[in-house]
C-alpha positions as CSV (number, residue, x, y, z in Angstrom):
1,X,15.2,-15.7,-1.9
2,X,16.8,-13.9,-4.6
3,X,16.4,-13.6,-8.1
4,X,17.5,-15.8,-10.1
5,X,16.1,-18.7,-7.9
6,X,17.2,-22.2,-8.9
7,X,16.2,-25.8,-7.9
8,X,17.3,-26.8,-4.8
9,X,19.0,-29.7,-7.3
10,X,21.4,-27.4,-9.1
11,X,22.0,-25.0,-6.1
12,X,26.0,-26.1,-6.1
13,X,25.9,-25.5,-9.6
14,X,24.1,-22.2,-9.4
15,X,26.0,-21.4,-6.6
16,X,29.6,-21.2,-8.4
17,X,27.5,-19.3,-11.6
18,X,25.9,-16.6,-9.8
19,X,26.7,-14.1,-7.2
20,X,24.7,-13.6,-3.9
21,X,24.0,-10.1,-5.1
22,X,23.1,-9.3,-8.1
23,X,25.7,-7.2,-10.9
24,X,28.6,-8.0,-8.6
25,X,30.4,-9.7,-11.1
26,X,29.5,-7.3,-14.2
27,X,27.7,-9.1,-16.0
28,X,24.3,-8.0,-16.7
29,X,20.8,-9.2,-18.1
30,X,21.3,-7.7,-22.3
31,X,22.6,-9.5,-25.1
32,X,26.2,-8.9,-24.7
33,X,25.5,-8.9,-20.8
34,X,26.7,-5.3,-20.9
35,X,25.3,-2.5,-18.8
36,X,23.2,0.4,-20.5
37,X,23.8,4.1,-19.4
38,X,20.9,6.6,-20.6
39,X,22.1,10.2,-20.8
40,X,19.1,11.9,-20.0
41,X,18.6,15.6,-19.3
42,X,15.4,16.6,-16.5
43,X,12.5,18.1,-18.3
44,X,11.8,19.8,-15.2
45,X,8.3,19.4,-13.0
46,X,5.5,17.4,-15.1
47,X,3.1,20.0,-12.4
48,X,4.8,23.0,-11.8
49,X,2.9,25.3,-9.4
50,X,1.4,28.1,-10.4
51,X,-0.9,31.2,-9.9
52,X,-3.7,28.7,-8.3
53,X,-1.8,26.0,-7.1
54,X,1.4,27.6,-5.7
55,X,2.6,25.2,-3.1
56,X,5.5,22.5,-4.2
57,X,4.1,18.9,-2.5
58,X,6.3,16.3,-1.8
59,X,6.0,12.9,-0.1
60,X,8.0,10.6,1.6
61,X,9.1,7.8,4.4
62,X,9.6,8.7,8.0
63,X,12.0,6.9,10.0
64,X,10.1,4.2,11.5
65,X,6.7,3.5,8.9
66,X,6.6,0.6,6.6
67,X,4.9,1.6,3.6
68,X,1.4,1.9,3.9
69,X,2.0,0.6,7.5
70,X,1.5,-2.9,6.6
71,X,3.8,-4.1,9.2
72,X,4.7,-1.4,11.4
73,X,0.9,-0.1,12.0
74,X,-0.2,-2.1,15.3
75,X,3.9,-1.7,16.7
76,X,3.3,0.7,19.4
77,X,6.6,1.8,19.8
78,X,6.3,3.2,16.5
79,X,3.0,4.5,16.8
80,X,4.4,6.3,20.0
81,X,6.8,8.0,17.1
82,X,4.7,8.6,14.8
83,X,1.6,8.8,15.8
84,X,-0.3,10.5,12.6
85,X,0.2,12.1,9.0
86,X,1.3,15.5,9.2
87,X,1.6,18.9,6.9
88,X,5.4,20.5,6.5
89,X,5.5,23.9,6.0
90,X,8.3,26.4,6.2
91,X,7.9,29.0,8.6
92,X,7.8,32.0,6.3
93,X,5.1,30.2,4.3
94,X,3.2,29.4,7.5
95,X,3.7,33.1,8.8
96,X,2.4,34.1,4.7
97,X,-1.1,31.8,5.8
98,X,-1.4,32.8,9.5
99,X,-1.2,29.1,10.6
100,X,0.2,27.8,13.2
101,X,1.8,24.0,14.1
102,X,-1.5,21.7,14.6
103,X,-3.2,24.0,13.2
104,X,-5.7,21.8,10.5
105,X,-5.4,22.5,6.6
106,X,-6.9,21.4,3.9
107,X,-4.4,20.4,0.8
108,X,-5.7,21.0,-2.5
109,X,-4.7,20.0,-6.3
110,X,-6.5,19.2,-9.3
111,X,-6.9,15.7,-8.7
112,X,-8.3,15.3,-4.8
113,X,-7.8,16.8,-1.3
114,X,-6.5,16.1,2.0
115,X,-6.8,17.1,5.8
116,X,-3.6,17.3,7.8
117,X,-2.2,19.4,11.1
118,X,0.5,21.6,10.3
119,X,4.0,21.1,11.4
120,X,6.2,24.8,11.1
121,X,9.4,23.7,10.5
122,X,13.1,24.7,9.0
123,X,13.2,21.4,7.6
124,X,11.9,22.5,4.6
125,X,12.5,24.7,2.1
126,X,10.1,28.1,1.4
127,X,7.5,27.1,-1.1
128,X,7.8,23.7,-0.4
129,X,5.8,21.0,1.6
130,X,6.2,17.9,2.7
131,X,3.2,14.9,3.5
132,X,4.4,11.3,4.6
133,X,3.0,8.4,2.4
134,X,2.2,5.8,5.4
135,X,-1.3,6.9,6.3
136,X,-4.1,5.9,4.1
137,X,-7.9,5.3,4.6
138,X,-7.1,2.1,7.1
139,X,-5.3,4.4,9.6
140,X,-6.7,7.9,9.2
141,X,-9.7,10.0,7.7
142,X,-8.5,12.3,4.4
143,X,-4.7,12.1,5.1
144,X,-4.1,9.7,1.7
145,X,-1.4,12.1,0.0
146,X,-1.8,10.3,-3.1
147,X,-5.3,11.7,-3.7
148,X,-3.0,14.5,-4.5
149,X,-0.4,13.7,-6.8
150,X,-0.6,13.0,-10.4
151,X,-0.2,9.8,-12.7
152,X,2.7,10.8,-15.0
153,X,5.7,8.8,-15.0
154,X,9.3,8.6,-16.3
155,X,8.3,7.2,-20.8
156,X,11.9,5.3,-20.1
157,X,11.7,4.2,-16.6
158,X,7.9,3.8,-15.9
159,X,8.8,5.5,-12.2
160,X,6.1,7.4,-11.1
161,X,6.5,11.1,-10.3
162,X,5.0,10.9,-6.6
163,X,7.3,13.0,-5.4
164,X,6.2,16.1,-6.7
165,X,2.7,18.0,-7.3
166,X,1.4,21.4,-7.5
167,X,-0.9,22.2,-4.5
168,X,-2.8,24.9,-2.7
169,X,-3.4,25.3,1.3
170,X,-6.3,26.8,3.1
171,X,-6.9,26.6,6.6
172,X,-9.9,24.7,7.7
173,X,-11.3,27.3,10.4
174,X,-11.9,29.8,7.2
175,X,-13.5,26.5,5.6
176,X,-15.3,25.9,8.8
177,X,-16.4,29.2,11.1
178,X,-18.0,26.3,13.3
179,X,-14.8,25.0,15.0
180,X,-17.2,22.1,16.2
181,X,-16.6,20.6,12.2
182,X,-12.6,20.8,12.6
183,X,-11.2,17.5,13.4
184,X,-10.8,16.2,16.9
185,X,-7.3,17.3,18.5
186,X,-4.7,15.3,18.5
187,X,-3.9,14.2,22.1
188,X,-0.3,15.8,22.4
189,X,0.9,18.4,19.7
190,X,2.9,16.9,16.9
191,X,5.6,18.9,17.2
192,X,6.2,17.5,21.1
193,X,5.1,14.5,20.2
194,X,8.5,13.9,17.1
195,X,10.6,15.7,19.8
196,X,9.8,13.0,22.4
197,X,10.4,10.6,19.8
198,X,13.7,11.5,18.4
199,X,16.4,9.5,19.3
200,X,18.9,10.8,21.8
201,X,22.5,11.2,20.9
């Protein structure tokens, strides 16, 4: 079912008026049915870091999640995949805290927390990290990354800017000097656990 969606009696009719995807034939929902180009220039970060908060967080998809897991959380070749949220950190910023891969942090910014294993990794950039967006309070315990990110979106768009917050890192063994309070250990690593995964050429 696609937008627009007509009755079934004036499908033939519809049929020959609209395309099966949308635009195709240029002609487009305004007055004239004439696109709109905005020329916009990037104000930058809405939350750069800074002095406090010096970290760069961004979140995103992994290869095999749906969302918030809605219908790839019970699959278990997917779980076998990815099996839980995760912390990306370069290695030079890693090497900067004295943490380690699987080792447990806790993410800070002004608006909440979260408690994720680190994963070193080239992958991304120094200054950077990265969180995926699938695991929320149904499938883990303080792993929501948007408890961290901030509510201000694009004045033309509406889009949300989820995809980038100023955060802070601090290992949970200085939190916790009783290891007993860190989380429970993952049963593999993460980082053997994505190898494992990762499709063979």
């Amino acid at each position: 079912i696609q937008w627009p969606c007509p009755n079934p009696e004036t499908a033939e009719t519809a049929a020959t008026k609209y395309d099966k995807r949308l635009y195709s034939k240029g002609i487009f929902a305004t007055p004239d049915r004439r696109a709109r180009f905005a020329a916009l220039h990037s104000n930058g970060l809405a939350e750069p870091p800074n002095e406090r908060y010096p970290f760069v967080l961004t979140t995103g998809r992994l290869y095999g999640h749906w969302h918030t897991q809605t219908r790839t959380g019970r699959i278990e070749k997917i779980q076998k995949m990815h099996p839980a949220p995760f912390l990306e950190m370069n290695p030079r910023d890693a090497q900067r805290l004295e943490v380690q891969s699987d080792e447990w942090v806790e993410v800070r910014s002004q608006r909440g927390t979260a408690r994720l294993p680190v994963l070193v990794t080239q992958n991304i950039r120094q200054g950077s990290l990265f969180v995926p967006m699938h695991w929320g309070s149904l499938w883990a315990d303080d792993a929501e990354c948007n408890a961290l990110t901030h509510p201000v979106a694009c004045p033309i768009s509406g889009q949300p800017e989820l995809k980038a917050c100023a955060v802070q890192v601090v290992p949970l063994n200085r939190l916790h000097p009783d290891q007993s309070a860190l989380p429970e250990a993952l049963p593999q690593t993460l980082e053997s656990s994505i190898l494992s995964a990762a499709p063979t050429p």
